[in-house]
N, C-alpha and C positions, 0 to 999 in steps of 0.2 A: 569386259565392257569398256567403250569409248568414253573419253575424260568429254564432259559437257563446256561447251566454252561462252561463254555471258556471249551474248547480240552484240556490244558494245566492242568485242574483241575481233570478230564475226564479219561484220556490215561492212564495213571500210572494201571491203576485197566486189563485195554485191552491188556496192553501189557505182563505183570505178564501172564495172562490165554495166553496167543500166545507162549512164552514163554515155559511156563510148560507143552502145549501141546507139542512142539517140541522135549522137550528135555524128553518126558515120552517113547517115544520107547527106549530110550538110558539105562535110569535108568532101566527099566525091561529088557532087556539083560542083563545086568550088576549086577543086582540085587541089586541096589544101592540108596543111597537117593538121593536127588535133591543137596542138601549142599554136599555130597559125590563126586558127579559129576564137579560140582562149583570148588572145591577144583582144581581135575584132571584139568580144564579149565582154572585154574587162574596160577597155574606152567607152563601150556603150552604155554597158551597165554602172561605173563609177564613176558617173560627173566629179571634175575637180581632181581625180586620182588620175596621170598622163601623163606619167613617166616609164620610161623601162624599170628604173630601179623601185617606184611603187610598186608593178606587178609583182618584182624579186620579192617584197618586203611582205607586202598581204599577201598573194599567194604561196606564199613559199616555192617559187620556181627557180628554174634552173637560170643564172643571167646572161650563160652563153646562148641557152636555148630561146631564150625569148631578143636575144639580139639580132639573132640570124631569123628569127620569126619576122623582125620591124623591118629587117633591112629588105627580106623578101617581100613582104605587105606594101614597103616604101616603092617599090621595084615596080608591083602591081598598080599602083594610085590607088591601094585601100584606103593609107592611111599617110598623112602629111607631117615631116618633122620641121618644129620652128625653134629656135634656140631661144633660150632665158634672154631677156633685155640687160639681168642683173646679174647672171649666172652662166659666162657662156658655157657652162660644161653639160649645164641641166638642159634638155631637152624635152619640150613637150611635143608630144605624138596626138595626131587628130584625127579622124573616120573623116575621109572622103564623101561626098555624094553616092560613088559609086562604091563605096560599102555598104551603104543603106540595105540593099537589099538579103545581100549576105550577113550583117545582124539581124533585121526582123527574122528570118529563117533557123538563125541560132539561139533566140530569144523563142522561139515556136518552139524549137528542142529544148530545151529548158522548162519551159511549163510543160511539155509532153511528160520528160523527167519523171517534175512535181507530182502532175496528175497524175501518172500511174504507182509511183510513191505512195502516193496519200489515197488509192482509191478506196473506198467502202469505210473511209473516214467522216465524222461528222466534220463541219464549222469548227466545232467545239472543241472536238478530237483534236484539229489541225493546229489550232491558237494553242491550244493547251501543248502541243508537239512541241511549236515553235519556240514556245518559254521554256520549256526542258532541255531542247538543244542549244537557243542561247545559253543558257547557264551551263552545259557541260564545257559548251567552247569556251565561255569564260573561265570554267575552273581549270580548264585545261591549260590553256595559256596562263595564270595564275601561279601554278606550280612549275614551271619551268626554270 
């Protein structure tokens, strides 16, 4: 008989392929990588957070991989770099106009995600999810 493995050891691996599935129509319009896309998503989604080394830091990503992402993005006119006033090393990264379209599209993959994530879930269910997950990633990061 197979050793039973907790959901919590499990999920990480289901939720990656759910993920990559969603956001795979996005990258072939776009004609872009998955890290390319990430990028566009993490400007869009954290106001205030616009730097390369923030994505290093919260997402935990690779900062080779997300340079060669900016510089390609930059190449494109996704996204605009303008240097610190205070700091010339620090560089802030900004979403073009002509990214707009390519986040709403990735921001649509994302709730797609959620929604099939969370289907046959109540209100109640979901709230109650969210507080449970907050708190593991807080304990998680906690014992590090």
């Amino acid at each position: 008989m197979g050793c039973v493995k907790h959901p919590l050891l499990t999920i990480r691996a289901a939720l990656k392929r759910r993920y990559i599935h969603e956001m795979a129509q996005v990258q072939n319009k776009w004609q872009l990588t998955g890290m390319e896309v990430d990028v566009i998503l993490f400007l869009g989604n954290n106001p205030g957070f616009d730097t390369a080394t923030d994505m290093v830091q919260l997402c935990q990503l690779t900062k080779s991989h997300v340079s060669k992402a900016v510089d390609h993005l930059t190449e494109l006119g996704l996204i605009s770099q303008e240097r610190d006033q205070l700091n010339r090393r620090r560089v802030h990264l900004r979403l073009t106009d002509a990214a707009q379209p390519l986040l709403e599209a990735g921001q649509a993959a994302q709730k797609r995600f959620v929604d099939v994530l969370t289907r046959g879930l109540t209100d109640k269910d979901k709230e109650q999810m969210k507080r449970m997950l907050e708190t593991i990633a807080r304990n998680a990061v906690e014992e590090e």
